[in-house]
C-alpha positions in Angstrom: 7.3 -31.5 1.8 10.5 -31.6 -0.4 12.8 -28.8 -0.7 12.9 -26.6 -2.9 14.9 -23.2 -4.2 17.3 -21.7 -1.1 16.8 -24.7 1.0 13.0 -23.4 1.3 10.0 -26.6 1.3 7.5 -25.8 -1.3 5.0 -24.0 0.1 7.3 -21.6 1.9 8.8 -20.4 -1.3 5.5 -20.2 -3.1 4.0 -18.0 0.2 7.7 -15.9 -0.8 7.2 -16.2 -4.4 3.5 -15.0 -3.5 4.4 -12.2 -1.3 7.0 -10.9 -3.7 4.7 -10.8 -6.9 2.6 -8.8 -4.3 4.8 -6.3 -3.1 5.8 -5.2 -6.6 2.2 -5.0 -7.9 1.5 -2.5 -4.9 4.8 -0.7 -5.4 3.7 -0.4 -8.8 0.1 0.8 -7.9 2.0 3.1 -5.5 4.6 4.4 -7.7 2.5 5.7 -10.7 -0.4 7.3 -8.1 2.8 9.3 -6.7 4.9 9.7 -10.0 1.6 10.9 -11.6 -2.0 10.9 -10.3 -1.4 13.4 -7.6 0.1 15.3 -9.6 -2.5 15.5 -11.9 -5.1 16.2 -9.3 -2.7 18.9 -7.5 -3.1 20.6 -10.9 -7.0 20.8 -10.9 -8.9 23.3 -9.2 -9.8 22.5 -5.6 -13.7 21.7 -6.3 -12.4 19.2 -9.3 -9.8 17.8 -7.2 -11.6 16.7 -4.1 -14.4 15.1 -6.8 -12.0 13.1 -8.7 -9.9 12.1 -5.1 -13.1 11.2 -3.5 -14.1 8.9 -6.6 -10.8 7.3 -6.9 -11.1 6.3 -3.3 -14.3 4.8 -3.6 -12.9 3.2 -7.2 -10.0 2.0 -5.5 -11.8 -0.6 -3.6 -12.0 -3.6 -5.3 -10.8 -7.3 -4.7 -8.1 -7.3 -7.3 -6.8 -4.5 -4.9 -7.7 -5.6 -1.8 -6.3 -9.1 -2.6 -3.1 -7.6 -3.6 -2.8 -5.4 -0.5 -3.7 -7.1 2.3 -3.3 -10.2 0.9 0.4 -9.6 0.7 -0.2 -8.2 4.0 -1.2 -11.3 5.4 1.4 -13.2 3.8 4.1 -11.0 4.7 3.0 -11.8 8.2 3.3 -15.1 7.4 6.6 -14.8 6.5 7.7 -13.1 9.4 6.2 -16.1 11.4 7.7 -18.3 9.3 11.1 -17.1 9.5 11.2 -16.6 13.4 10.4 -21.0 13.2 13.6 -21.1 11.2 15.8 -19.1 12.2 18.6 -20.8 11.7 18.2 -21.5 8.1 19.8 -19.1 5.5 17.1 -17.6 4.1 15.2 -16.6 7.5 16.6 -12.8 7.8 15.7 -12.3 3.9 11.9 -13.4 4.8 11.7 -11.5 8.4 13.3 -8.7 6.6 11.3 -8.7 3.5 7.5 -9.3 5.6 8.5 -6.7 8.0 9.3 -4.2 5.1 6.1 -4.6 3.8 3.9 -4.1 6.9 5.8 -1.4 8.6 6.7 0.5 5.0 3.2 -0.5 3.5 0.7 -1.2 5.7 1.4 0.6 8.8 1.4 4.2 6.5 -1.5 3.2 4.8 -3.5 2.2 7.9 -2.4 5.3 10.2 -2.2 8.3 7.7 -3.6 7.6 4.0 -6.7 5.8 4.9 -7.7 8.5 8.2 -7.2 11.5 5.2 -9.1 10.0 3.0 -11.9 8.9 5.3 -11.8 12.9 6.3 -11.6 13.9 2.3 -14.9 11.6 2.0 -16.6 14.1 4.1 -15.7 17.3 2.2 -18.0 18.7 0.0 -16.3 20.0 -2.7 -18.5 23.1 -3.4 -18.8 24.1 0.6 -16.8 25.9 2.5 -13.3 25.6 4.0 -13.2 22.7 0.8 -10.7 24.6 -1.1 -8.4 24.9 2.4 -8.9 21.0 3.0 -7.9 20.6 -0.5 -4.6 22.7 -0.1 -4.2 20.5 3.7 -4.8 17.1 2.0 -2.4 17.9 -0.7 0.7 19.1 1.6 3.2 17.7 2.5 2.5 14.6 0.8 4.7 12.4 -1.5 3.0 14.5 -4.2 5.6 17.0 -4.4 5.2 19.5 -7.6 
């Protein structure tokens, strides 16, 4: 393949360019369900909260999500790959730093702590007991700080 931008062959940079476009659509996901959504739901009662979290994790499945999460997951890992093959190139730190951002800042948290709560939130009813003291739990500490 011919080179292209940074000394980069074509499909590397479109797997960065790829990558890249992913990262900041789930930052941007990210960043308005911290900056706002929980914020919202930390301000309804416990019964309404747990509801409207348990239906956003079941709305929140979808392959325009999925694709952009573990999609850039997968080519993040790429990337890391990739960059460990050419090391010596200018360009490899950027792409082992950038990939490894991703899965250890993105996909590791997700994996270990978001996805475990919300599995256990799934299981709450909202009306039963202890809900209101799961509800308080899920809600603290969390990056939805009022």
């Amino acid at each position: 393949m011919g080179q292209g931008p940074l000394g980069m062959d074509g499909f590397l940079f479109a797997l960065t360019l790829f990558a890249a476009l992913g990262c900041g659509i789930v930052a941007g996901v990210f960043f308005a369900f911290s900056a706002f959504v929980m914020r919202a739901l930390a301000s309804l009662p416990a019964l309404q909260g747990i509801a409207a979290m348990q239906a956003i994790n079941v709305a929140a499945v979808t392959a325009a999500f999925m694709v952009a999460l573990l999609g850039t997951a997968l080519a993040c890992g790429a990337l890391v790959v990739s960059s460990l093959l050419a090391w010596g190139e200018p360009f490899a730190a950027y792409l082992l730093a950038g990939g490894a951002f991703y899965l250890v800042g993105t996909i590791g948290p997700t994996g270990v702590y978001h996805v475990p709560r919300n599995e256990a939130l799934a299981t709450v009813e909202p009306r039963g007991a202890g809900a209101e003291d799961h509800w308080s739990r899920y809600l603290s500490p969390d990056y939805s700080r009022r």
